[in-house]
KOLKOLZA-23725 format. One line per field, with one value per residue (C-alpha): x, y, z; residue in one letter; residue number from 1. Coordinates in nm, 4 decimals. Layout:
! residues N
xx	X	...
yy	Y	...
zz	Z	...
residu	A	...
num	NUM	...
END
This chain:
! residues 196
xx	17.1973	16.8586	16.5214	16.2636	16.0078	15.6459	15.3977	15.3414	15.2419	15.5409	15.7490	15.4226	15.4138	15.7000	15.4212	15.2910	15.3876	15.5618	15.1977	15.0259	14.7998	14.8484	14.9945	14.8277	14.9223	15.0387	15.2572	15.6193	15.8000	16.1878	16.3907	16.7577	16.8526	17.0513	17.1120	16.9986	17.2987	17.0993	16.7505	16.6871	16.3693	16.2733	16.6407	16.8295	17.2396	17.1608	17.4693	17.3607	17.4970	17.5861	17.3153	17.2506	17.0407	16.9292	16.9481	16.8092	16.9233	16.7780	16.8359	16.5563	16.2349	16.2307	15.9051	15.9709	16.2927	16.0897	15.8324	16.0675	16.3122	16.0411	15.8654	16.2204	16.3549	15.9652	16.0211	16.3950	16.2672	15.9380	16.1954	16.3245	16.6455	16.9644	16.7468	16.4910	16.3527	16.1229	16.2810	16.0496	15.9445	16.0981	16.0687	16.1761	16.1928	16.4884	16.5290	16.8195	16.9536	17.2723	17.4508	17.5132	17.1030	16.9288	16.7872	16.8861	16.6044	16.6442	16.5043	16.6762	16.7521	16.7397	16.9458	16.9581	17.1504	17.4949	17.6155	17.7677	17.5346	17.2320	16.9885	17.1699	16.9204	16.8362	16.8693	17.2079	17.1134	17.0181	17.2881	17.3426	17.5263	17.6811	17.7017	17.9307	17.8497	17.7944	17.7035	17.3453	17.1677	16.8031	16.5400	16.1501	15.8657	15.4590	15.3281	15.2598	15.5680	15.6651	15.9160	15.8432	15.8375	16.1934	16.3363	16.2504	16.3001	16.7125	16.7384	16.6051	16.8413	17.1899	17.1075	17.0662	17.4068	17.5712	17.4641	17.6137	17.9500	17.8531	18.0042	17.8346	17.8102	17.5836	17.4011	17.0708	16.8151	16.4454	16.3012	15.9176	15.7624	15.4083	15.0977	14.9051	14.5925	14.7757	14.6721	14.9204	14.9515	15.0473	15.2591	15.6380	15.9234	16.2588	16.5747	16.8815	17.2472	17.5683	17.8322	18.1679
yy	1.5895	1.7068	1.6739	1.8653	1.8829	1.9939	1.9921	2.3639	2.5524	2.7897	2.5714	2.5506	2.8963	2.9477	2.8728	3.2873	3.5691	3.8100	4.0386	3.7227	3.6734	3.2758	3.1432	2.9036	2.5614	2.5311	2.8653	2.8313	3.0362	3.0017	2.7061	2.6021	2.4552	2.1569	1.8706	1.4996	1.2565	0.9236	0.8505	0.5372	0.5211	0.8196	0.8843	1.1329	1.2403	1.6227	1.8265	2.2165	2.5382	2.8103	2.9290	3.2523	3.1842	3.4388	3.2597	3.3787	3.1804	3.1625	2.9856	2.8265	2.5646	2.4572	2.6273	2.9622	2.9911	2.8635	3.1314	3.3879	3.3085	3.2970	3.6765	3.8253	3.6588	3.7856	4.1209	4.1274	4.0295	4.2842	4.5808	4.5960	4.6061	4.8755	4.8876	4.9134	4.6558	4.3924	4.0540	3.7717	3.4889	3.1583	2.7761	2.5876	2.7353	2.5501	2.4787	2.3459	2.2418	2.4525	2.1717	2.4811	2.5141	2.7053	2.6677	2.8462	2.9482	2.9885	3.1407	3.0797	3.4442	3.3205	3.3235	3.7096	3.8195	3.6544	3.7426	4.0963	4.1997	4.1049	4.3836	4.4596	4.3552	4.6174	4.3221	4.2109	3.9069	3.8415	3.6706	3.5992	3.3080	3.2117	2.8354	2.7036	2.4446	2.1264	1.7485	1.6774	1.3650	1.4088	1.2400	1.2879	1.2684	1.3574	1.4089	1.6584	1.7298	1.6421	1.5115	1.1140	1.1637	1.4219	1.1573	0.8636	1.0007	1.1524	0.7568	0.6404	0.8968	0.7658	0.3927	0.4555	0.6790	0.4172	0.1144	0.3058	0.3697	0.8036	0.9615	1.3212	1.6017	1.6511	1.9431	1.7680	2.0462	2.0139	2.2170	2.2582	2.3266	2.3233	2.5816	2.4686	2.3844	2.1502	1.7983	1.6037	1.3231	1.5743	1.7734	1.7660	1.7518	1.6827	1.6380	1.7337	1.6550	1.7589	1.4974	1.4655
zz	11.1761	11.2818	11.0743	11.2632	10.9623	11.0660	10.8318	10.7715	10.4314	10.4313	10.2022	9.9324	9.9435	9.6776	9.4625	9.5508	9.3363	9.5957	9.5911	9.7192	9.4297	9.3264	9.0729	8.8116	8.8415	8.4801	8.5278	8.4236	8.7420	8.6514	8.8002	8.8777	8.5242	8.4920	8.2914	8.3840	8.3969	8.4763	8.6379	8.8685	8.9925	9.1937	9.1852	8.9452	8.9598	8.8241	8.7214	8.7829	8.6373	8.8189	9.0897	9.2705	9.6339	9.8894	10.1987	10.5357	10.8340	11.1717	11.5032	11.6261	11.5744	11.2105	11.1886	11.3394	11.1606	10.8026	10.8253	10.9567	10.6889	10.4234	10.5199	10.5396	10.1601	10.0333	10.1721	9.9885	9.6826	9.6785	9.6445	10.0184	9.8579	9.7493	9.3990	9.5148	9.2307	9.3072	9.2392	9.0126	9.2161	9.1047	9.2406	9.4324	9.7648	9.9407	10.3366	10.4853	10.8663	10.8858	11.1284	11.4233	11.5411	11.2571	10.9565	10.6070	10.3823	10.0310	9.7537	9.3437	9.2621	8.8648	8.5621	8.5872	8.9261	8.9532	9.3742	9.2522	9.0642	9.2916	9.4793	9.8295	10.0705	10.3302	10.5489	10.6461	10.7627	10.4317	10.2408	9.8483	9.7864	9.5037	9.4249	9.1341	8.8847	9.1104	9.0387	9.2977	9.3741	9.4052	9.5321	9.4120	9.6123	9.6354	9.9254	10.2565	10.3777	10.7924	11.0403	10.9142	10.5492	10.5482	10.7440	10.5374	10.1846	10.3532	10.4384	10.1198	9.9237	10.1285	10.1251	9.7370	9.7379	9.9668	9.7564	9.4171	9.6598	9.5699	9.8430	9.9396	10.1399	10.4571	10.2672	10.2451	10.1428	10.1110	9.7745	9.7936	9.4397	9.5078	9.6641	9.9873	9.7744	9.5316	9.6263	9.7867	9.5557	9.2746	9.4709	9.3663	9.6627	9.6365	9.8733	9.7225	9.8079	9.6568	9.5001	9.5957
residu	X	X	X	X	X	X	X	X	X	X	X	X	X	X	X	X	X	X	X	X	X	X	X	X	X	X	X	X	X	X	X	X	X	X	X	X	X	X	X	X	X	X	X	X	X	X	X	X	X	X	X	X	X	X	X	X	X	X	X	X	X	X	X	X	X	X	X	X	X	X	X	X	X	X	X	X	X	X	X	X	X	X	X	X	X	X	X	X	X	X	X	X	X	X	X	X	X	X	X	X	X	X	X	X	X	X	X	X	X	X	X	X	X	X	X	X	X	X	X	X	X	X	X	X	X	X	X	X	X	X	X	X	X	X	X	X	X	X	X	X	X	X	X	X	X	X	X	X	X	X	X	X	X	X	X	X	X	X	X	X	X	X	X	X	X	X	X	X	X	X	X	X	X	X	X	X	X	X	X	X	X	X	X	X	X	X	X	X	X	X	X	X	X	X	X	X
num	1	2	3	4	5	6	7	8	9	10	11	12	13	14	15	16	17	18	19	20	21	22	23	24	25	26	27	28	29	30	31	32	33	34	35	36	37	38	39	40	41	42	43	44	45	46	47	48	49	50	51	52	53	54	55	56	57	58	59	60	61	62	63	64	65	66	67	68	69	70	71	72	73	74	75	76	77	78	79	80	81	82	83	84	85	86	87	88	89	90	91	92	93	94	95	96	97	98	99	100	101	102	103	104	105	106	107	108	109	110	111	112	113	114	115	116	117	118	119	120	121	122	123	124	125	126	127	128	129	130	131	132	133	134	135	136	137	138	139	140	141	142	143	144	145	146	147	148	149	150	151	152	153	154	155	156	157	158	159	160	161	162	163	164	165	166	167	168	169	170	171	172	173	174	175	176	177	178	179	180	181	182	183	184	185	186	187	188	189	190	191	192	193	194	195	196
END
């Protein structure tokens, strides 16, 4: 598997309304709900409901692909869409290596779209996904984000799996809460797995 991370801003920019006007720290943007089923130091076993992702995917560098991905998901969810209707922002933004040379970018669409009922994007390589109620291992971290620190917390998160004998799929996905300005220390990143 490849973890090409660079330290860009892109992911902390899920932290933007779509207009580019920031968002308050303290604002509650809607999230992927789920339900804690044990915490072990940084690690939690999250069982998620049913979520709706637009996912752009793009072959490429990690960050060309990330930014490209990112402007064409914004653009979908301003109104560049069947609606047109724009789309409220939500967090986390989601990046993941697709295992055949790109990367998929992903916004949560929220509690309100379901994958038939979604905006067509004007955008076919646009894609909305729908993922059914699933059992995820996460992994929380602070911190900029880059090559080094993807890498160790993916390690940390399958010697923890491996150690618990959890087997798990090779859908490791970064989600990036946080804006460029927030200081590292508080920021809140997470890499996410699914059970088997």
């Amino acid at each position: 598997m490849r973890w090409i991370f660079k330290a860009i801003s892109v992911l902390a920019l899920a932290a933007l309304t779509l207009s580019g006007t920031a968002v308050p720290a303290h604002a509650k943007q809607e999230r992927p709900e789920y339900t804690v089923v044990s915490t072990e130091g940084d690690v939690e076993i999250r069982d998620y409901e049913t979520m709706v992702l637009a996912q752009f995917t793009m072959r490429g560098s990690y960050r060309q692909s990330v930014s490209q991905g990112y402007m064409k998901l914004e653009q979908y969810f301003l109104g560049k869409n069947s609606v047109p209707e724009p789309i409220a922002m939500t967090v986390p933004t989601m990046v993941r290596d697709d295992l055949a040379g790109g990367w998929a970018t992903m916004f949560y669409m929220g509690k309100r779209y379901r994958a038939d009922t979604a905006p067509r994007p004007h955008d076919s390589r646009i894609r909305v996904i729908e993922f059914p109620p699933r059992r995820i291992a996460a992994i929380v971290f602070p911190g900029k984000l880059n090559d080094d620190v993807m890498r160790e917390q993916v390690e940390k998160l399958e010697e923890w799996l491996a150690a618990h004998g959890i087997a798990h799929a090779a859908d490791f996905t970064l989600a990036g809460y946080d804006a460029p300005w927030v200081p590292a220390s508080r920021r809140h990143n997470e890499v996410l797995v699914t059970l088997k």
